[in-house]
Backbone as a chain_set.jsonl record, in Angstrom:
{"seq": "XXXXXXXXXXXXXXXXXXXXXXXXXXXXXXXXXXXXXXXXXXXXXXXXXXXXXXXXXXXXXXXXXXXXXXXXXXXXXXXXXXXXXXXXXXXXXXXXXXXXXXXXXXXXXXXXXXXXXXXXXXXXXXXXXXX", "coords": {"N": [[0.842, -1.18, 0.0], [0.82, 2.137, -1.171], [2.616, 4.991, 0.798], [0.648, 7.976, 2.264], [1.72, 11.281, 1.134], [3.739, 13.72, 3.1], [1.7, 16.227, 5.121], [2.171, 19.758, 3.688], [3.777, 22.201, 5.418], [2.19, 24.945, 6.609], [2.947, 28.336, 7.284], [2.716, 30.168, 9.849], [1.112, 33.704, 10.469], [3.372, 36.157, 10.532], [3.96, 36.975, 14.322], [1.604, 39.543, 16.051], [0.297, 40.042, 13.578], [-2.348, 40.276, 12.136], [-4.439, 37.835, 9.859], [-5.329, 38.986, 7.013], [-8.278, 39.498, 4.536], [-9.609, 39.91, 1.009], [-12.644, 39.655, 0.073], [-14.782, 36.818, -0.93], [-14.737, 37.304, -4.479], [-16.438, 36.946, -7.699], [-16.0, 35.065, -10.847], [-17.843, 34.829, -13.328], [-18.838, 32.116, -16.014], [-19.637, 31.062, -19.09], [-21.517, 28.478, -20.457], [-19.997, 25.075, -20.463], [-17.2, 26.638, -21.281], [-13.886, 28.169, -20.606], [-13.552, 30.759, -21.532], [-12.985, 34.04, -20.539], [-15.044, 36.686, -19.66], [-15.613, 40.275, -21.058], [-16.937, 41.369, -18.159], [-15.536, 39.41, -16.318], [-12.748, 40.27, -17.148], [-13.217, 43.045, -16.052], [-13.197, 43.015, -13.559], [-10.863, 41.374, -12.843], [-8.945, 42.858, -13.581], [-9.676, 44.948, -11.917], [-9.037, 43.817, -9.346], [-6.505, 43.225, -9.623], [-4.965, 45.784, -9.063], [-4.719, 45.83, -6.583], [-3.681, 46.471, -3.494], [-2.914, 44.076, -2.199], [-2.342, 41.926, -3.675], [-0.542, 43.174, -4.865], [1.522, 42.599, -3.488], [4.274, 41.166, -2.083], [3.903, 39.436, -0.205], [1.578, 38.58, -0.36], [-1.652, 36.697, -1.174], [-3.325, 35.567, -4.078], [-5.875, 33.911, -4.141], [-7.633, 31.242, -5.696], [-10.307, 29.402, -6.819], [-11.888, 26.852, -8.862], [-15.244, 26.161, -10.472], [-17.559, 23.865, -11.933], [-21.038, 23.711, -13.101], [-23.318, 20.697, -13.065], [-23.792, 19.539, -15.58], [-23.064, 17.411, -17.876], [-20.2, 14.821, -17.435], [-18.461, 13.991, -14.116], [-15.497, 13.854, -14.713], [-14.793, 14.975, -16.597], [-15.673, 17.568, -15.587], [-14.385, 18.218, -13.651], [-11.603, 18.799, -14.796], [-12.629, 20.844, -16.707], [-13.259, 23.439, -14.739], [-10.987, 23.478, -14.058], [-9.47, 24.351, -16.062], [-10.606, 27.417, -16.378], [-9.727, 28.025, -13.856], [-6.98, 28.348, -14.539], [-7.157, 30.131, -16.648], [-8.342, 32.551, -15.379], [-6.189, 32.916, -13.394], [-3.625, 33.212, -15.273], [-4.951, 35.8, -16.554], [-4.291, 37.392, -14.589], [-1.214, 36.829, -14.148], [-0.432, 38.162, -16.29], [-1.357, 41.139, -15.607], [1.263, 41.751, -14.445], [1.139, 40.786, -11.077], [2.569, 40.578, -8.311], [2.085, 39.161, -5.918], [1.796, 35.612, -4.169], [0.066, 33.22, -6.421], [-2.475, 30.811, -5.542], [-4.115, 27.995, -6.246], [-6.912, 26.067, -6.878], [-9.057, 23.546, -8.141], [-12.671, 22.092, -7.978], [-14.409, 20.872, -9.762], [-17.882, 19.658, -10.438], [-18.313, 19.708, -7.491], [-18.662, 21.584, -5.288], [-21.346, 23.159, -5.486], [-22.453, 26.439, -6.047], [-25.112, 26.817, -5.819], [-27.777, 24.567, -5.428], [-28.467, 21.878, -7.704], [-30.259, 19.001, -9.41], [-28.398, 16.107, -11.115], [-26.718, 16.536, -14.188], [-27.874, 19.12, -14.364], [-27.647, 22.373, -15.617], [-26.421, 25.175, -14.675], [-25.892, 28.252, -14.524], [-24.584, 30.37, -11.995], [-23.523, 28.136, -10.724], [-21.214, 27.796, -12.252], [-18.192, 29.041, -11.769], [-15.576, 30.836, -10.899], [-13.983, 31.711, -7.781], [-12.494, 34.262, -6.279], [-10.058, 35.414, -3.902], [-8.282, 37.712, -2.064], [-5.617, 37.926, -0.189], [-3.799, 38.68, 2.629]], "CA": [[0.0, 0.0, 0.0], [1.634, 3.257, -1.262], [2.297, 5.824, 1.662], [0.393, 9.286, 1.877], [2.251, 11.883, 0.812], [3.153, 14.269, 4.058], [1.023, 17.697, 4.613], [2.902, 20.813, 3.595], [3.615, 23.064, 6.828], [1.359, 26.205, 6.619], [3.527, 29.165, 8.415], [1.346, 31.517, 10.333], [1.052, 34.803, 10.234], [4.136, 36.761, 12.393], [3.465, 37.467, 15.933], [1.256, 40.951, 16.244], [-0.031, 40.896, 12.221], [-3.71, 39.449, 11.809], [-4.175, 37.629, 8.556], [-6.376, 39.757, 6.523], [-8.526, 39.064, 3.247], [-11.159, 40.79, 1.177], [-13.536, 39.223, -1.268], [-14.641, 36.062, -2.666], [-15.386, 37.999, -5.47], [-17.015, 36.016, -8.532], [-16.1, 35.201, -12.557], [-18.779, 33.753, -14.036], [-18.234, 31.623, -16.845], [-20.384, 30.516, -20.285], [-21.211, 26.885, -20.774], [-18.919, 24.698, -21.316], [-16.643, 27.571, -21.608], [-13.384, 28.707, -19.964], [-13.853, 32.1, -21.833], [-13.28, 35.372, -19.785], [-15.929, 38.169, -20.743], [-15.327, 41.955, -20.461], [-16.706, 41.512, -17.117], [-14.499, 38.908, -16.183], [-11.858, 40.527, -17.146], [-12.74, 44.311, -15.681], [-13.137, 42.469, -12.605], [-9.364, 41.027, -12.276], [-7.904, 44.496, -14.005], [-9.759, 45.923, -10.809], [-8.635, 43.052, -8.566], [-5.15, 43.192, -9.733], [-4.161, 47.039, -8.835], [-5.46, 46.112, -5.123], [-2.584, 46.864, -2.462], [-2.498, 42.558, -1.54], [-2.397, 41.515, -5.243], [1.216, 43.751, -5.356], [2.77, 42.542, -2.361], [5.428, 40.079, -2.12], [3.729, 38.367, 1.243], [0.645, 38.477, -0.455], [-1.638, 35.72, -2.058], [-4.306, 35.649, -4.811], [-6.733, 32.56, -3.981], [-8.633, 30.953, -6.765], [-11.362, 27.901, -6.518], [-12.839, 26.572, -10.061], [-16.487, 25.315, -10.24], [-18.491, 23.587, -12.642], [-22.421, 22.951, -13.352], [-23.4, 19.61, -12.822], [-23.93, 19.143, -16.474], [-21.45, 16.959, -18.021], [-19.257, 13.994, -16.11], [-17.449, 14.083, -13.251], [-14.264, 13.875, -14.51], [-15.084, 16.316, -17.735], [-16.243, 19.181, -14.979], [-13.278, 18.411, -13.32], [-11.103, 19.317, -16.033], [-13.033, 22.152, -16.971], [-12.87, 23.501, -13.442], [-9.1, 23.47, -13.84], [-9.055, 25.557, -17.091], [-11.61, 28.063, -15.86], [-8.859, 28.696, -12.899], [-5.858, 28.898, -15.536], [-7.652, 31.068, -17.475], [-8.163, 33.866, -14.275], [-4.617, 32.871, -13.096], [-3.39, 33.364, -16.507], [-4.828, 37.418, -17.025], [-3.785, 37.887, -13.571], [-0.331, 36.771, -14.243], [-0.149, 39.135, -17.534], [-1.029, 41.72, -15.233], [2.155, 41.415, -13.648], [1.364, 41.274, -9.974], [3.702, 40.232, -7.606], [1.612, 38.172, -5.202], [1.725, 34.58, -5.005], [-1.37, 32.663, -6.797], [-2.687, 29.277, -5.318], [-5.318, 27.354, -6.58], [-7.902, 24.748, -6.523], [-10.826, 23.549, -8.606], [-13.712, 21.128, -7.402], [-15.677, 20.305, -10.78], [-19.135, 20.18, -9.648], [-18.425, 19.128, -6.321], [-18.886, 22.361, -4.132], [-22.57, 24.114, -6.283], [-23.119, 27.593, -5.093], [-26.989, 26.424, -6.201], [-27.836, 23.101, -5.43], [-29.215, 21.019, -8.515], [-29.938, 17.395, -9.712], [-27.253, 15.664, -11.795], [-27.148, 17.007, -15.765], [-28.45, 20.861, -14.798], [-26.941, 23.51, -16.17], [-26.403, 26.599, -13.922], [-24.691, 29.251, -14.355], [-24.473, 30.655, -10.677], [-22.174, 27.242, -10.478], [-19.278, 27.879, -13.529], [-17.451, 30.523, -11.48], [-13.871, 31.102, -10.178], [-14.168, 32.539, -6.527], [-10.735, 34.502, -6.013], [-10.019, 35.676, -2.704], [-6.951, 38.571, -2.077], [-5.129, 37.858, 1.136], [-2.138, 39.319, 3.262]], "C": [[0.887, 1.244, 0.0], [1.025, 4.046, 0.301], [2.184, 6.924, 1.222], [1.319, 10.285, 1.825], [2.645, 13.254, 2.363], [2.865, 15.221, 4.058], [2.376, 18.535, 4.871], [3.129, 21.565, 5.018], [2.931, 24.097, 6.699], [1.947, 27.343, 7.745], [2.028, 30.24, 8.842], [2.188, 32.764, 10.554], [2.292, 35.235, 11.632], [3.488, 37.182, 13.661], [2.784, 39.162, 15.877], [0.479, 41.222, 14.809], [-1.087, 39.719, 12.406], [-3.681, 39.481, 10.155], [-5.33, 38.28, 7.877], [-6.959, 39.441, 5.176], [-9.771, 39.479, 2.697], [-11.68, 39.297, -0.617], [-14.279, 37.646, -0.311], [-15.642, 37.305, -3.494], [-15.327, 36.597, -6.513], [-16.727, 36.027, -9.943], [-17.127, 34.487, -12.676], [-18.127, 33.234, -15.288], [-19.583, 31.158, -17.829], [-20.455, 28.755, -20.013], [-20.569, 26.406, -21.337], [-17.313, 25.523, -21.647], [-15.305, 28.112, -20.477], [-12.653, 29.924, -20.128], [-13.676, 33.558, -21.288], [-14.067, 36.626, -20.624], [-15.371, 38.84, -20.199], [-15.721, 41.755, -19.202], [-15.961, 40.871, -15.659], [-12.997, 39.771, -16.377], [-11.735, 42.35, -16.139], [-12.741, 43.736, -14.076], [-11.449, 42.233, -11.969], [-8.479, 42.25, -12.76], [-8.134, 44.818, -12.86], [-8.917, 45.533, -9.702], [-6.547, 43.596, -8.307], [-4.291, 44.687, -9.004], [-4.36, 46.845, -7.067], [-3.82, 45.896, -4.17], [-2.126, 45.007, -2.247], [-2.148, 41.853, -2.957], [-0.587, 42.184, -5.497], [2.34, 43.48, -4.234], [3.011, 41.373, -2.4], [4.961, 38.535, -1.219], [2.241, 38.059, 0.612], [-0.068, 37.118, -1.525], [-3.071, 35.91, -2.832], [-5.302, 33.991, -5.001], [-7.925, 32.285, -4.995], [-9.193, 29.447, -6.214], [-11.942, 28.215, -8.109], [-13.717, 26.015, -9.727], [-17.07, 25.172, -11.706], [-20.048, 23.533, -12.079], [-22.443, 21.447, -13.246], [-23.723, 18.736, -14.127], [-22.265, 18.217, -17.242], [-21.025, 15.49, -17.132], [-18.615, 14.815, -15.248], [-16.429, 14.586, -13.741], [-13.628, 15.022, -15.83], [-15.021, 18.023, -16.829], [-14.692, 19.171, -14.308], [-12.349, 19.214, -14.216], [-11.248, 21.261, -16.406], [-12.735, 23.161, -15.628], [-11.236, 24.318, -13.732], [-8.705, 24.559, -14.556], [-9.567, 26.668, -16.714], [-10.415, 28.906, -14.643], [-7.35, 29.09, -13.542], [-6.069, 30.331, -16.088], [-7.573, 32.806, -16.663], [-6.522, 33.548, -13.733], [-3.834, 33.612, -14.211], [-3.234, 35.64, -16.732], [-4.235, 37.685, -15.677], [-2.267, 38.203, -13.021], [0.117, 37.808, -15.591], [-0.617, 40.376, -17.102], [0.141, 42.379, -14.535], [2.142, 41.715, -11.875], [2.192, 39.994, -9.275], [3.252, 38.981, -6.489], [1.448, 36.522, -5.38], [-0.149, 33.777, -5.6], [-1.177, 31.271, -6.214], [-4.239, 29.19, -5.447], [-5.813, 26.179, -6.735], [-8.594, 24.563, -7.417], [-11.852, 22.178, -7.877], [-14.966, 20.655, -8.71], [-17.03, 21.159, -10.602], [-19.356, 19.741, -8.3], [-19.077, 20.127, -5.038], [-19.97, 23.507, -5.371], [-22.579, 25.499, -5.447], [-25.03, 27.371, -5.17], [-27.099, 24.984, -6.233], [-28.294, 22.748, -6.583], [-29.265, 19.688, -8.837], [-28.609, 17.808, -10.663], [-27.868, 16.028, -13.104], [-27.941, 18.238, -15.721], [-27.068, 21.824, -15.174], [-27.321, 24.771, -15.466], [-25.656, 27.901, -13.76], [-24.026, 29.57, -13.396], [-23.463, 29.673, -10.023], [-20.936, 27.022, -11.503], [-19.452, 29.257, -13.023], [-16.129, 30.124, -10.716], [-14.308, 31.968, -8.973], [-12.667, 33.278, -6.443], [-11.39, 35.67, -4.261], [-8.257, 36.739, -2.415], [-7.338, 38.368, -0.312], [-3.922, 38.374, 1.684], [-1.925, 39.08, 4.897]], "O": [[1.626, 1.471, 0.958], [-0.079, 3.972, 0.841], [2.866, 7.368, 0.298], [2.016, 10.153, 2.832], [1.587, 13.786, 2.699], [3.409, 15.852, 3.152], [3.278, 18.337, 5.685], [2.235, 21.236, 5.798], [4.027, 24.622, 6.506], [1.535, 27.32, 8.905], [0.994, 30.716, 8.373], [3.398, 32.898, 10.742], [2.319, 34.968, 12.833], [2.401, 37.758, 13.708], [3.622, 40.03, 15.632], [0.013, 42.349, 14.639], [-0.826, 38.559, 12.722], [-3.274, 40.349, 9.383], [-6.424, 37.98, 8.353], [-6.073, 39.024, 4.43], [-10.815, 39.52, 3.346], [-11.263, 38.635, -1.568], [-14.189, 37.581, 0.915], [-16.697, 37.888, -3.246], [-14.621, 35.598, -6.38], [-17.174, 37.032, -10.496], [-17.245, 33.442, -12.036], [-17.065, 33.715, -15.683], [-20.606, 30.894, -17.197], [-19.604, 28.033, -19.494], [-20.249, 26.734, -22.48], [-16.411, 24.918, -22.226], [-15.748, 28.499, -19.396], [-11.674, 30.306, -19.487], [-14.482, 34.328, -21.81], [-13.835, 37.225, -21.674], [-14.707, 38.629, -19.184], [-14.697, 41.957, -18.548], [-15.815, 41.359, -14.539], [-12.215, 39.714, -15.428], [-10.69, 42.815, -15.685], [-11.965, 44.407, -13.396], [-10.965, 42.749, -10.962], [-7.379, 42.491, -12.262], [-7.109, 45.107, -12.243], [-8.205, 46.331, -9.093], [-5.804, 44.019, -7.421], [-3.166, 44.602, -8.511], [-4.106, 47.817, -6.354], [-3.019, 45.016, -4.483], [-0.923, 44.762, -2.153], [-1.334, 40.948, -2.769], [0.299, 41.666, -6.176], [3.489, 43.899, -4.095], [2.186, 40.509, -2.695], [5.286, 37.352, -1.32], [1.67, 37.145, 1.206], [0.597, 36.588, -2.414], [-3.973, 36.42, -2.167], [-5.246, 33.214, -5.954], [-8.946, 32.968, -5.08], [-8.655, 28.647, -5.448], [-12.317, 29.305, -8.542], [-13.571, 25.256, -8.769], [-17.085, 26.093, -12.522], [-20.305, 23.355, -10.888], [-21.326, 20.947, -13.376], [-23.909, 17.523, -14.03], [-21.048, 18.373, -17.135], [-21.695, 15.223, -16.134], [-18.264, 15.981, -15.428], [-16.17, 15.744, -13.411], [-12.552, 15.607, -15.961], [-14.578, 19.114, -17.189], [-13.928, 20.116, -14.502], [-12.516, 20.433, -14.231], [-10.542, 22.27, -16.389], [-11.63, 23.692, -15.737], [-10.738, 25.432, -13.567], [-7.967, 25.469, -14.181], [-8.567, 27.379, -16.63], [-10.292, 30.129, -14.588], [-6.674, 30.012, -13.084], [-5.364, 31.336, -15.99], [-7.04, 33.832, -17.085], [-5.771, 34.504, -13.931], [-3.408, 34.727, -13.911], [-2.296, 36.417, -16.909], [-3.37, 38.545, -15.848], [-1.891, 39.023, -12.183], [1.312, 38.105, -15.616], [-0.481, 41.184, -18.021], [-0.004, 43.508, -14.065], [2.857, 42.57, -11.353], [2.345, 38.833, -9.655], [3.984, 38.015, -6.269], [1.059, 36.062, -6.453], [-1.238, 33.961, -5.056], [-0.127, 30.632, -6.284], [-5.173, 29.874, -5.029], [-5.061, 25.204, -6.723], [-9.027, 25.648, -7.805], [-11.246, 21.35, -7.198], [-16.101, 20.22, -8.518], [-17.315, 22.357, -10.59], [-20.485, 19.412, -7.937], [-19.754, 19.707, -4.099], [-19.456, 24.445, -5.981], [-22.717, 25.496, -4.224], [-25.889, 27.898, -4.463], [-26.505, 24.3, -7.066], [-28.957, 23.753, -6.84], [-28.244, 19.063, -8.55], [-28.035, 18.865, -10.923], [-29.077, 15.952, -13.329], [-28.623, 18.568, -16.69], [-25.861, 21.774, -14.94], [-28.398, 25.337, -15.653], [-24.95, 28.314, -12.84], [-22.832, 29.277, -13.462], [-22.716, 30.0, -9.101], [-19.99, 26.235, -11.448], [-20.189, 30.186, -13.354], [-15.915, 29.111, -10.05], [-15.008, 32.951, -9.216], [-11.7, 32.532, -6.597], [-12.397, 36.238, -3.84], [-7.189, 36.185, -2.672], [-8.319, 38.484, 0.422], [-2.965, 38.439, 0.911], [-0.886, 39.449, 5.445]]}, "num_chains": 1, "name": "protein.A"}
């Protein structure tokens, strides 16, 4: 039986500095689609100039989501690109902060639905600016 891999260490925040973080703010996304519209994109232009987005200590937190339309292992996927895609303009902004990210398919819905709906409200990138 292969052994688990062991968890990373997670430093905490220096002594006297509370960890601070504003958003989730929301991309939506098209079906099927890991597309950024104009408001996708004026969104991370805005994101990007933000004081935690340019600092060195700072981190830019992304989560991908699919609709429940589709497979599993398809939304997955998609998911993934969907968080490239905002990583991606965020990195051709040039900010300095580091990016870490996640996706979950259709595993975590902001709208519950059966299996095979199509929702918009669930193909979105959550990003989160932290320091």
């Amino acid at each position: 039986m292969p052994m688990a891999e062991p968890m990373a260490e997670v430093a905490a925040a220096p002594a006297g500095e509370a960890v601070m973080a504003v958003g989730p703010f929301t991309v939506y996304f098209g079906f099927n689609s890991s597309s950024l519209d104009s408001a996708a994109t004026a969104l991370i232009n805005s994101l990007a100039s933000h004081k935690y987005a340019n600092d060195e200590l700072g981190y830019v937190i992304l989560s991908g989501h699919t609709d429940r339309s589709g497979d599993a292992a398809y939304n997955e996927m998609l998911s993934d690109k969907r968080v490239m895609a905002v990583s991606d303009a965020f990195m051709a902004k040039g900010i300095t902060a580091r990016i870490l990210s996640t996706f979950y398919g259709e595993n975590r819905p902001a709208k519950a639905t059966d299996d095979g709906a199509r929702e918009p409200k669930n193909r979105r990138v959550e990003i989160t600016l932290s320091r």
